[in-house]
Backbone as XML, in Angstrom:
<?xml version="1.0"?>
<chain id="A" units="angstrom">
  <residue number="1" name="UNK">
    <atom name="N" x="9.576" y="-3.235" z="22.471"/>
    <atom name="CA" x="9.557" y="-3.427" z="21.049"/>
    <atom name="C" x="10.511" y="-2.471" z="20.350"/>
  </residue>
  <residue number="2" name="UNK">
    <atom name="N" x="10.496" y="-1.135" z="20.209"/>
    <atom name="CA" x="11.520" y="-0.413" z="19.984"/>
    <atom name="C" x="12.772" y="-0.422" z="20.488"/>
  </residue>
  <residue number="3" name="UNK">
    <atom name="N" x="13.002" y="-1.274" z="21.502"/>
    <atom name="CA" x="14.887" y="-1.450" z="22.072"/>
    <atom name="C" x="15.326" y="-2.320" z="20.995"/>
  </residue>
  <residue number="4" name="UNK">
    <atom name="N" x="14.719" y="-3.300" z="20.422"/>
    <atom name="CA" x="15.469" y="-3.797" z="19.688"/>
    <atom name="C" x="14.564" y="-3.769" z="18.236"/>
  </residue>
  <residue number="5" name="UNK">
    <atom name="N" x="15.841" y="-3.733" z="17.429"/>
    <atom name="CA" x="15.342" y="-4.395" z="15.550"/>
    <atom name="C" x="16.574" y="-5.070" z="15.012"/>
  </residue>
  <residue number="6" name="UNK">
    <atom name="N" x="15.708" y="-5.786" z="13.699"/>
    <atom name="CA" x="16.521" y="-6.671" z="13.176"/>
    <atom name="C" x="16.697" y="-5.841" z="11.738"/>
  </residue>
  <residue number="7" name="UNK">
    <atom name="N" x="16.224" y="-4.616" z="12.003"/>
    <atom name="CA" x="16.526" y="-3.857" z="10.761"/>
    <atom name="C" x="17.403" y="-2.734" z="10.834"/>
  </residue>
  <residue number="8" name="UNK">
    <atom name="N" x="17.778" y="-2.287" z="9.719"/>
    <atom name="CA" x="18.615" y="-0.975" z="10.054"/>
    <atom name="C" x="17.610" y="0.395" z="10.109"/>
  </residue>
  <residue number="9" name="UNK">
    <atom name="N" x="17.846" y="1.197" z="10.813"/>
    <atom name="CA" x="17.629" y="2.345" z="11.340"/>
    <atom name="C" x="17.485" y="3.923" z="10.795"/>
  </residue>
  <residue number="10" name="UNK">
    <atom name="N" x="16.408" y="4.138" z="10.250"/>
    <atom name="CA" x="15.937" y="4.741" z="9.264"/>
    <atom name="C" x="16.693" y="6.091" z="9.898"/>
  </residue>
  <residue number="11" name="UNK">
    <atom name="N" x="17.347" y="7.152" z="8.651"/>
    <atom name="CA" x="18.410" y="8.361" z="9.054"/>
    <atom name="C" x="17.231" y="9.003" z="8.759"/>
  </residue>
  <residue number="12" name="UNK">
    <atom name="N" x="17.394" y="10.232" z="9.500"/>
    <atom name="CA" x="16.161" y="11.473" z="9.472"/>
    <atom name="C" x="17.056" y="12.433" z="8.159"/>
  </residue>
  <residue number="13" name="UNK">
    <atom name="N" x="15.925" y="12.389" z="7.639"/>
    <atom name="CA" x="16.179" y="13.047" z="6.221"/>
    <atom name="C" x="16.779" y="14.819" z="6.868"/>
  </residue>
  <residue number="14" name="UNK">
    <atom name="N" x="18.065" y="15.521" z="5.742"/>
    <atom name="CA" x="18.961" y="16.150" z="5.529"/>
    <atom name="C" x="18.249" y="17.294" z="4.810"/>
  </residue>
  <residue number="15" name="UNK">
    <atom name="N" x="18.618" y="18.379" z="5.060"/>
    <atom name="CA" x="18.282" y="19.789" z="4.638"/>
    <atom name="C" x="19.104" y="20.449" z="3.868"/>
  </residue>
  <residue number="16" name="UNK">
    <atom name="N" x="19.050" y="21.131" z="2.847"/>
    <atom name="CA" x="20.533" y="22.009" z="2.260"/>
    <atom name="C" x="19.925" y="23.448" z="2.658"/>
  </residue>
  <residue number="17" name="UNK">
    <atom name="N" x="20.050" y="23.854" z="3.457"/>
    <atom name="CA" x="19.408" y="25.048" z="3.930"/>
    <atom name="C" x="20.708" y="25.922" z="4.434"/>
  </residue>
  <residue number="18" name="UNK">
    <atom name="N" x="20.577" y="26.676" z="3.479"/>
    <atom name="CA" x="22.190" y="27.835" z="4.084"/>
    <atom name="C" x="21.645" y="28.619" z="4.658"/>
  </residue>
  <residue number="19" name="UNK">
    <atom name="N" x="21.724" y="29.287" z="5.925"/>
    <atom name="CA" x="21.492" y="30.344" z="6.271"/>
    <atom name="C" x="22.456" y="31.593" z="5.875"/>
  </residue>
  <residue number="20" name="UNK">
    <atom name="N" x="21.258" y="32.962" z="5.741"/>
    <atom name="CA" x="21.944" y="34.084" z="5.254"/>
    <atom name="C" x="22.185" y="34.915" z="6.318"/>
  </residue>
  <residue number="21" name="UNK">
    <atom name="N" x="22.682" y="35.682" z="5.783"/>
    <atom name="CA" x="23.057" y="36.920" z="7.555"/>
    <atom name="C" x="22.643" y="37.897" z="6.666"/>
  </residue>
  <residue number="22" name="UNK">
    <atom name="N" x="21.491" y="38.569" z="7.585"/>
    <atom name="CA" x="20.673" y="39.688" z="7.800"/>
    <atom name="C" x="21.292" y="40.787" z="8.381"/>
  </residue>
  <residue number="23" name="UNK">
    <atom name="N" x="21.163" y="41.674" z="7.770"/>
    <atom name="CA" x="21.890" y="43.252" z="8.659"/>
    <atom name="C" x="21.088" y="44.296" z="8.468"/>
  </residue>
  <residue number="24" name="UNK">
    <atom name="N" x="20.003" y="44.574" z="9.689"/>
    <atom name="CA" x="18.776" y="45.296" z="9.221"/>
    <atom name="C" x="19.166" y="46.937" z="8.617"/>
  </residue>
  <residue number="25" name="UNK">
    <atom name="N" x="20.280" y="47.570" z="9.698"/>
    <atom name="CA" x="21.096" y="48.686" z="9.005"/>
    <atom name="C" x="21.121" y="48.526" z="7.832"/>
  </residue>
  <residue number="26" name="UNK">
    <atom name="N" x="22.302" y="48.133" z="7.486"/>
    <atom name="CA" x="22.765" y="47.867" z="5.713"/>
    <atom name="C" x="21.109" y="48.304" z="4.896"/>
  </residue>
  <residue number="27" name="UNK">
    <atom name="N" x="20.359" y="46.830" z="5.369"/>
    <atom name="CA" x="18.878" y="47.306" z="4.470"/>
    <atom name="C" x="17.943" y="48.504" z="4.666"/>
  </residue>
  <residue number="28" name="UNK">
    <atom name="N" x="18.106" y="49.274" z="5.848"/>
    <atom name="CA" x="17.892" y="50.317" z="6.016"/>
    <atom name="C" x="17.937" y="51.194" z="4.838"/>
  </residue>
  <residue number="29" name="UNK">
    <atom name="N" x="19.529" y="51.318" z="5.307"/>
    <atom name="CA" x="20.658" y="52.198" z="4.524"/>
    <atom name="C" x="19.941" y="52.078" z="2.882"/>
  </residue>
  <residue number="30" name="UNK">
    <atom name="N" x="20.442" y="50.900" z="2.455"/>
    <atom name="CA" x="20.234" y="50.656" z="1.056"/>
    <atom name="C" x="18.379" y="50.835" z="0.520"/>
  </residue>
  <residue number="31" name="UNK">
    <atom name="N" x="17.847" y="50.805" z="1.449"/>
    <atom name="CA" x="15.989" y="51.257" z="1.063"/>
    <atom name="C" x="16.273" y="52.989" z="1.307"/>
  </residue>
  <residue number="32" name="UNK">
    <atom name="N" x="17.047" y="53.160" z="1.891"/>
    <atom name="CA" x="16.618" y="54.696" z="1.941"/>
    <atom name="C" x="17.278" y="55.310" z="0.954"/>
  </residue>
  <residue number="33" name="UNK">
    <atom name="N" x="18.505" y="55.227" z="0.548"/>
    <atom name="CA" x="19.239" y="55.770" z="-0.528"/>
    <atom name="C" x="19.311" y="55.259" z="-1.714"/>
  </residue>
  <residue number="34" name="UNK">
    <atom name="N" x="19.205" y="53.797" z="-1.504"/>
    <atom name="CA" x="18.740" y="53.041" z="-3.147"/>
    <atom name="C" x="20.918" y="53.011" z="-3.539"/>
  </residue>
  <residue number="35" name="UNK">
    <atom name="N" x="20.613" y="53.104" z="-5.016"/>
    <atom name="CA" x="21.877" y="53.229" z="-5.397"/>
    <atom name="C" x="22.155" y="55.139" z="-5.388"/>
  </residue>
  <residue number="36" name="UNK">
    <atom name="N" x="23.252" y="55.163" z="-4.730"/>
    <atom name="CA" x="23.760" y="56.612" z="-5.042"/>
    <atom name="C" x="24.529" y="56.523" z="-6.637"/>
  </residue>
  <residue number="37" name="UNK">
    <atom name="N" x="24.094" y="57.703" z="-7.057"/>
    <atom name="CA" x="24.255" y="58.662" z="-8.512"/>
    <atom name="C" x="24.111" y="59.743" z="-8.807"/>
  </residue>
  <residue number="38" name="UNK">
    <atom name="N" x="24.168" y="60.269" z="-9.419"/>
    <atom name="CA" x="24.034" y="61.733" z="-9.937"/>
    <atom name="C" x="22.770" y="61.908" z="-10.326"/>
  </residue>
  <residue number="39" name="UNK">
    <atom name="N" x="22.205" y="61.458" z="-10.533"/>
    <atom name="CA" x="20.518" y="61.600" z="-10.689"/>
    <atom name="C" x="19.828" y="62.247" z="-8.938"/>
  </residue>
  <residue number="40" name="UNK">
    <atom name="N" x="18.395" y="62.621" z="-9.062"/>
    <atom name="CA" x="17.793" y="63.003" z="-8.210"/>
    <atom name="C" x="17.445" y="61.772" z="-7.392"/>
  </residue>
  <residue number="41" name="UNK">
    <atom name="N" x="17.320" y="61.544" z="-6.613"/>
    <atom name="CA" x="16.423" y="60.428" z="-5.875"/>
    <atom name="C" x="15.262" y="60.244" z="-6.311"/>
  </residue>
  <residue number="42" name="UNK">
    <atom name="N" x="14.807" y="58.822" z="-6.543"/>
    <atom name="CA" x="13.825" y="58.483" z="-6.962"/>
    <atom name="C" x="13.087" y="57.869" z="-5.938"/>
  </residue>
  <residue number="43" name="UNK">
    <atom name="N" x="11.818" y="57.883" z="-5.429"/>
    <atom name="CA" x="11.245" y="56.834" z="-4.444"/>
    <atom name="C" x="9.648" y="57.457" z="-4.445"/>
  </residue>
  <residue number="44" name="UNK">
    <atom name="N" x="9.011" y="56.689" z="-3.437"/>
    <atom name="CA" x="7.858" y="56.792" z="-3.178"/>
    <atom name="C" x="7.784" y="57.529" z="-2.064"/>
  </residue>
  <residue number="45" name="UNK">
    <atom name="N" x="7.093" y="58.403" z="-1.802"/>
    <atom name="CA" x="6.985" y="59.437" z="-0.646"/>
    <atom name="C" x="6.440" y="59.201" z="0.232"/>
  </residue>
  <residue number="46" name="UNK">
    <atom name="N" x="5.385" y="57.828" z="0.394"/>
    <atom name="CA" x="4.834" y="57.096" z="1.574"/>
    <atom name="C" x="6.244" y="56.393" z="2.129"/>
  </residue>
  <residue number="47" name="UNK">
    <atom name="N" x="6.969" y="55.692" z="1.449"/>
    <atom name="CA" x="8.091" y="55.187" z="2.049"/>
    <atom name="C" x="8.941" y="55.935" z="2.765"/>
  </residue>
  <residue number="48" name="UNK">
    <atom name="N" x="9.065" y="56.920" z="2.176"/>
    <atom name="CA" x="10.155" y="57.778" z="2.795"/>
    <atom name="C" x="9.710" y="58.310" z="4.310"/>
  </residue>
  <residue number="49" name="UNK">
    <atom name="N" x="8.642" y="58.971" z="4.036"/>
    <atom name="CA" x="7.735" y="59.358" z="5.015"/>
    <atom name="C" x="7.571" y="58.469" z="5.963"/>
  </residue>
  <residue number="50" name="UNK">
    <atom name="N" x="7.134" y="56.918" z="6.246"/>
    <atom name="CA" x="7.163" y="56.120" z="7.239"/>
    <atom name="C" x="8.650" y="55.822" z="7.635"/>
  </residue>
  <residue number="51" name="UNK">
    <atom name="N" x="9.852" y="55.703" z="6.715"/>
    <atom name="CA" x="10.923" y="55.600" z="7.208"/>
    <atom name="C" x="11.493" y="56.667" z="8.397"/>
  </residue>
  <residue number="52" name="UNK">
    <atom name="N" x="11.145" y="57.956" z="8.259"/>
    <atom name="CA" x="11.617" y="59.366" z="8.451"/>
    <atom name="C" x="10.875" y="59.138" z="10.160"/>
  </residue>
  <residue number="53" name="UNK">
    <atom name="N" x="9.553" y="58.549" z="10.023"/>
    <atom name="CA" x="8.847" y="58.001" z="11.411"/>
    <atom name="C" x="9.489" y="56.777" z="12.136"/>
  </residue>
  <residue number="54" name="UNK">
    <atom name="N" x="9.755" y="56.205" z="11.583"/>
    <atom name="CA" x="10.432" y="54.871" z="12.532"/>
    <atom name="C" x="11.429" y="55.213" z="12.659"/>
  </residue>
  <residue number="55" name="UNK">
    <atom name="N" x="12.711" y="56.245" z="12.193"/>
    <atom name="CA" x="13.655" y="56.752" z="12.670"/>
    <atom name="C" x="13.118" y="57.691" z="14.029"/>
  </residue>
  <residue number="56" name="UNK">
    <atom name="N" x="12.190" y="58.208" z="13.758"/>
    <atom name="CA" x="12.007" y="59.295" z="15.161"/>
    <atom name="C" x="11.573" y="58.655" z="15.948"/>
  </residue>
  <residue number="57" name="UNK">
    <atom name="N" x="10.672" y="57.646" z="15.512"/>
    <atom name="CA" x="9.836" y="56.824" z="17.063"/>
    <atom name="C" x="11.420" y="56.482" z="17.580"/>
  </residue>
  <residue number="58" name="UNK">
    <atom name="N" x="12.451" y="55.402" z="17.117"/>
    <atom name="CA" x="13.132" y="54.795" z="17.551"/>
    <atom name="C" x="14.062" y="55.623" z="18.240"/>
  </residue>
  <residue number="59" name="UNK">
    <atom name="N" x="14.385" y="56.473" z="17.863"/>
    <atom name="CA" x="15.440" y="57.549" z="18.386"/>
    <atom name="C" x="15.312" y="58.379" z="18.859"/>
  </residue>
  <residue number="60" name="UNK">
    <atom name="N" x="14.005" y="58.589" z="20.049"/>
    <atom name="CA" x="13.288" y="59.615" z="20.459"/>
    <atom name="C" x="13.484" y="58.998" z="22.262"/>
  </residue>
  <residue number="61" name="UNK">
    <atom name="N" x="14.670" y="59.221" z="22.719"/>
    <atom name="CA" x="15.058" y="57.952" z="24.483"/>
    <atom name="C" x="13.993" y="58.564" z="25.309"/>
  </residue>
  <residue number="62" name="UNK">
    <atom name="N" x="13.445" y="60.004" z="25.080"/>
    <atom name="CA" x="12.653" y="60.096" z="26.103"/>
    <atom name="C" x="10.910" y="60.119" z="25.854"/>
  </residue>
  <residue number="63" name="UNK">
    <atom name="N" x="10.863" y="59.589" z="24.839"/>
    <atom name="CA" x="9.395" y="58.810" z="24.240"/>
    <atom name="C" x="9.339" y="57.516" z="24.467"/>
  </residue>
  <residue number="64" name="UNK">
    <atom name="N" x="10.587" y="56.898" z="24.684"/>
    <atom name="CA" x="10.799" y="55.277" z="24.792"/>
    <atom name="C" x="10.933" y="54.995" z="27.087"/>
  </residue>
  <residue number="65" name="UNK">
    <atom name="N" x="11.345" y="56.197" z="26.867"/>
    <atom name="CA" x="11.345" y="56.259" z="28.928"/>
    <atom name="C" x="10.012" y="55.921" z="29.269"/>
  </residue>
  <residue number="66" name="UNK">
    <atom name="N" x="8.902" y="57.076" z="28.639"/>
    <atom name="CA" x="7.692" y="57.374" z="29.171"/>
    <atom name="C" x="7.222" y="56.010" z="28.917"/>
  </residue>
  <residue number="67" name="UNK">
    <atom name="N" x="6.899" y="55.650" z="27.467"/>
    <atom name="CA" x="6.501" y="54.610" z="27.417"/>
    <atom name="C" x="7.128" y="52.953" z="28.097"/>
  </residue>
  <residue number="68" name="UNK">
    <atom name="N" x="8.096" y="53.384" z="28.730"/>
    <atom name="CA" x="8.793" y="51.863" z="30.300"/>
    <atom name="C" x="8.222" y="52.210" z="31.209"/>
  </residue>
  <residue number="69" name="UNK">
    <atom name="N" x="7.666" y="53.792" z="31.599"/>
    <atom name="CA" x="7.433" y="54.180" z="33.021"/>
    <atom name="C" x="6.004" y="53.776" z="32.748"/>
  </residue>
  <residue number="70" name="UNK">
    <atom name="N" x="5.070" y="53.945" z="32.042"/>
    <atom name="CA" x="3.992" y="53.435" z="32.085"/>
    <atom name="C" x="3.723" y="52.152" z="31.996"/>
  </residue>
  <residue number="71" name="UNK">
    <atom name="N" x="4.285" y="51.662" z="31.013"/>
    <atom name="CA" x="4.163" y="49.920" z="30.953"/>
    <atom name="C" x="4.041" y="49.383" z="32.544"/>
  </residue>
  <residue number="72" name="UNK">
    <atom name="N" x="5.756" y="49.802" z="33.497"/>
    <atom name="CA" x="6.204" y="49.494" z="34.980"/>
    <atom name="C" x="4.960" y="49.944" z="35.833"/>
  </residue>
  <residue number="73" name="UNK">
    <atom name="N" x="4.319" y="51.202" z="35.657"/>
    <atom name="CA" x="2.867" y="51.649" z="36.336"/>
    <atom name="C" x="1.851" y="50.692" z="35.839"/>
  </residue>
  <residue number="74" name="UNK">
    <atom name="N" x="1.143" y="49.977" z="35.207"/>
    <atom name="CA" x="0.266" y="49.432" z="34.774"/>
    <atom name="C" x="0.944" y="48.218" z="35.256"/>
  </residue>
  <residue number="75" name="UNK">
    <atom name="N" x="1.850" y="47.349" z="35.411"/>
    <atom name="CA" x="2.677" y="46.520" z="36.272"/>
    <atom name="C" x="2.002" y="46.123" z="37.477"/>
  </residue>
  <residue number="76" name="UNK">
    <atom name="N" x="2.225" y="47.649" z="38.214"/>
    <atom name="CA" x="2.121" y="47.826" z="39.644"/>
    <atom name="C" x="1.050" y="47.529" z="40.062"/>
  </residue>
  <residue number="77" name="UNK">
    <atom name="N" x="-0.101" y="48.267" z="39.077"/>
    <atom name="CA" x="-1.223" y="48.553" z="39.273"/>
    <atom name="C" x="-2.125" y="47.091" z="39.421"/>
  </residue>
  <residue number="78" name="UNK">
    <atom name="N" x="-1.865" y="46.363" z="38.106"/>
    <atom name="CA" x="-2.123" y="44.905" z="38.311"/>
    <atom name="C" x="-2.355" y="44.036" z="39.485"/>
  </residue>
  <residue number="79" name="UNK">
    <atom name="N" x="-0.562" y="44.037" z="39.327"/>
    <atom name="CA" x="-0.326" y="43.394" z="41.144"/>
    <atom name="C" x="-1.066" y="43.783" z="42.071"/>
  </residue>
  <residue number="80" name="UNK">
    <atom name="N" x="-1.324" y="44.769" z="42.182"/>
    <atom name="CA" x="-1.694" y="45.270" z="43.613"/>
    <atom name="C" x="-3.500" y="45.004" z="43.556"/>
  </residue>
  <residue number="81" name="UNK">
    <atom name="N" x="-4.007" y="44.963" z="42.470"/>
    <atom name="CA" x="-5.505" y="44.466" z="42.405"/>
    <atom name="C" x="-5.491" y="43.352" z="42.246"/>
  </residue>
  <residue number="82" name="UNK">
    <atom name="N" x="-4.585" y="42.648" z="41.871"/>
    <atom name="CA" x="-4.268" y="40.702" z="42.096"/>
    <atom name="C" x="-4.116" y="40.561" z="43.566"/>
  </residue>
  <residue number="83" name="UNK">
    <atom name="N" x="-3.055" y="41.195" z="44.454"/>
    <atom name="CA" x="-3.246" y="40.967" z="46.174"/>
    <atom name="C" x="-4.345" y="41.240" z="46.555"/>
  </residue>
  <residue number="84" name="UNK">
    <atom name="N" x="-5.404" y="42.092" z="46.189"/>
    <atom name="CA" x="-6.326" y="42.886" z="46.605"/>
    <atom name="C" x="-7.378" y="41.891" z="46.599"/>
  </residue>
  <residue number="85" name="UNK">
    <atom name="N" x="-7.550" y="41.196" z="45.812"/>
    <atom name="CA" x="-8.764" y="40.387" z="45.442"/>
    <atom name="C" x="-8.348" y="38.648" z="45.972"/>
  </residue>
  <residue number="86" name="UNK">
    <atom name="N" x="-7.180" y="38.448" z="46.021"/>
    <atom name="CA" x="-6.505" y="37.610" z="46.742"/>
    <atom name="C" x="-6.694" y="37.507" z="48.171"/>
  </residue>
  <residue number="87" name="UNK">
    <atom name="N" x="-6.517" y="38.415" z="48.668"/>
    <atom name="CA" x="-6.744" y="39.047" z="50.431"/>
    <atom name="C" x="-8.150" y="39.088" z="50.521"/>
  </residue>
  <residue number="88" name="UNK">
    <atom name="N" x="-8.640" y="39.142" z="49.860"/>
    <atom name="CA" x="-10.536" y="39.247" z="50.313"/>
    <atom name="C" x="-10.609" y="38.170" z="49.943"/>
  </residue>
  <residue number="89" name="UNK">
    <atom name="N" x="-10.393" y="37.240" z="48.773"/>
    <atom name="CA" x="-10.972" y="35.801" z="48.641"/>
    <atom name="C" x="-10.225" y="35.177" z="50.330"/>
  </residue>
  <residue number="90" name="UNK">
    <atom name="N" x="-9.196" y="34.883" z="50.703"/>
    <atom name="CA" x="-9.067" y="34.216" z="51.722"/>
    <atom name="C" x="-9.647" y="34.754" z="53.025"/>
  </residue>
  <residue number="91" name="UNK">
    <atom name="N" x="-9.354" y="36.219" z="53.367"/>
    <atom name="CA" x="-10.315" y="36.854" z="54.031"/>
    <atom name="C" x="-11.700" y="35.943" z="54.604"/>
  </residue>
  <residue number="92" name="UNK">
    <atom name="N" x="-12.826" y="36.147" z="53.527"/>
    <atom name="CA" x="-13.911" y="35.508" z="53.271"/>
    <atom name="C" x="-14.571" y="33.984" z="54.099"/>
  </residue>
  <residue number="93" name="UNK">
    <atom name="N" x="-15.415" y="34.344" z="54.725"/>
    <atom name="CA" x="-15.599" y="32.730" z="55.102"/>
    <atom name="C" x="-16.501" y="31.779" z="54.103"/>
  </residue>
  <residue number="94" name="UNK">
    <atom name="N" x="-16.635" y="32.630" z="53.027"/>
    <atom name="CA" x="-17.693" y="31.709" z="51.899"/>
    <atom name="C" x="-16.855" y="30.458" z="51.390"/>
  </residue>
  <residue number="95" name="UNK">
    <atom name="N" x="-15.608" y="30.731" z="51.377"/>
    <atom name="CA" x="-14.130" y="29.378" z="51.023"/>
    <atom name="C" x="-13.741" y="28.634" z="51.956"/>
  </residue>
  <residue number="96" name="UNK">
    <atom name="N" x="-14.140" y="29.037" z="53.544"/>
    <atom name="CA" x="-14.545" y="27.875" z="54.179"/>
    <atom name="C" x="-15.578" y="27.515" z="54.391"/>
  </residue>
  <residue number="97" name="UNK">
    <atom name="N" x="-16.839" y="28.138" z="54.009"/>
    <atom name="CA" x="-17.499" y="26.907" z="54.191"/>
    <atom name="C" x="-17.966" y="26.018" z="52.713"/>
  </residue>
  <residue number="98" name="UNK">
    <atom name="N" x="-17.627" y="26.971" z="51.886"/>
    <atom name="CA" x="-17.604" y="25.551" z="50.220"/>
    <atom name="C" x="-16.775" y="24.366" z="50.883"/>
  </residue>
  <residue number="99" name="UNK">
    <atom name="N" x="-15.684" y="24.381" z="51.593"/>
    <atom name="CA" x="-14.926" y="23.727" z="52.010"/>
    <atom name="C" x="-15.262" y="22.585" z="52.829"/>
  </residue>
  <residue number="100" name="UNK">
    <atom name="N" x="-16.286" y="23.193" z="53.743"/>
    <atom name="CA" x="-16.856" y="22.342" z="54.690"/>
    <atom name="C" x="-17.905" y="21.779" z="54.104"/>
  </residue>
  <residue number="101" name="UNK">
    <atom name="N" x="-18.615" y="22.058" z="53.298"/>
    <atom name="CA" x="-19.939" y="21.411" z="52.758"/>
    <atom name="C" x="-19.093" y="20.239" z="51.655"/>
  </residue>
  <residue number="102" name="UNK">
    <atom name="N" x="-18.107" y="20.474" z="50.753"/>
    <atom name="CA" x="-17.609" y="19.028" z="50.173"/>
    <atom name="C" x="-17.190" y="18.337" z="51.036"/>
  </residue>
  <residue number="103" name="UNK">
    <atom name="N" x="-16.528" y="18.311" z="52.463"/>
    <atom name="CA" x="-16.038" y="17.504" z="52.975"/>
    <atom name="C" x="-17.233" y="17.104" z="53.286"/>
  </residue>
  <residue number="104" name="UNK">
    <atom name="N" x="-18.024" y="17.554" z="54.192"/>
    <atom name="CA" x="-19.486" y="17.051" z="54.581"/>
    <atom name="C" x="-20.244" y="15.928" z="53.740"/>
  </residue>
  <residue number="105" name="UNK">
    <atom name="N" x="-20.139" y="16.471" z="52.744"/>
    <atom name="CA" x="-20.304" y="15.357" z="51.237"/>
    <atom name="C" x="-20.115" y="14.322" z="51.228"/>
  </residue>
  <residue number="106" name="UNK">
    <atom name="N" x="-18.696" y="13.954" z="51.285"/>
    <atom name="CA" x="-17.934" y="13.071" z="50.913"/>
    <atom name="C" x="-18.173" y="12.217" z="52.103"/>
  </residue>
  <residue number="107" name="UNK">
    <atom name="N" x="-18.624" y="12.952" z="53.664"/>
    <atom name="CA" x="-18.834" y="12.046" z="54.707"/>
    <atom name="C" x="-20.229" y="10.997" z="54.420"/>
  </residue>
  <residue number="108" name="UNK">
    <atom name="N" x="-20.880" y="11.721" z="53.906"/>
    <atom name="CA" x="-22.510" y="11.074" z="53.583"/>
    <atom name="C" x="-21.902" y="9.935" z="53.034"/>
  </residue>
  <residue number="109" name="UNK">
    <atom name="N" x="-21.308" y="9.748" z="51.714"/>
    <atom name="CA" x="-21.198" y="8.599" z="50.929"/>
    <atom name="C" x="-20.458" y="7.453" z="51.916"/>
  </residue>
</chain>
């Protein structure tokens, strides 16, 4: 039914959607200094203060190491209690014999 029509072919409706270009620097820059002037700086001191922190978290390489080396340890750690519990389920003869009792089952019927 859809291979063919005797009608024309409805166009998927059109967007005017410009995309802008984002430059998180620049907005950085421009939230932290505002407009430069001869005046004092004006701002809010919670802002400044969380800015002054996400500069140090971000720019701190050996706060950002520790926190890969642990992530990669908790990794490891995973895996190795995923084989662990893996190796004892097959291990186990309780999975052959669930095994054997459905087949057994299926012989009855």
């Amino acid at each position: 039914m859809g291979l063919f029509s005797f009608g024309k072919r409805v166009k998927p409706r059109t967007f005017d959607y410009v995309p802008r270009y984002y430059d998180p620097v620049k907005e950085e820059i421009k939230q932290k200094f505002g407009n430069i002037s001869n005046e004092a700086p004006t701002g809010d001191a919670r802002t400044r203060i969380s800015m002054g922190m996400k500069m140090r978290y971000r720019g701190n390489p050996e706060l950002i190491r520790k926190q890969e080396q642990a992530s990669n340890l908790r990794i490891v750690i995973i895996i190795l209690i995923l084989v662990m519990i893996s190796y004892l389920m097959l291990e186990s003869n309780k999975i052959q014999s669930m095994l054997e009792v459905l087949v057994n089952s299926k012989e009855t019927y």
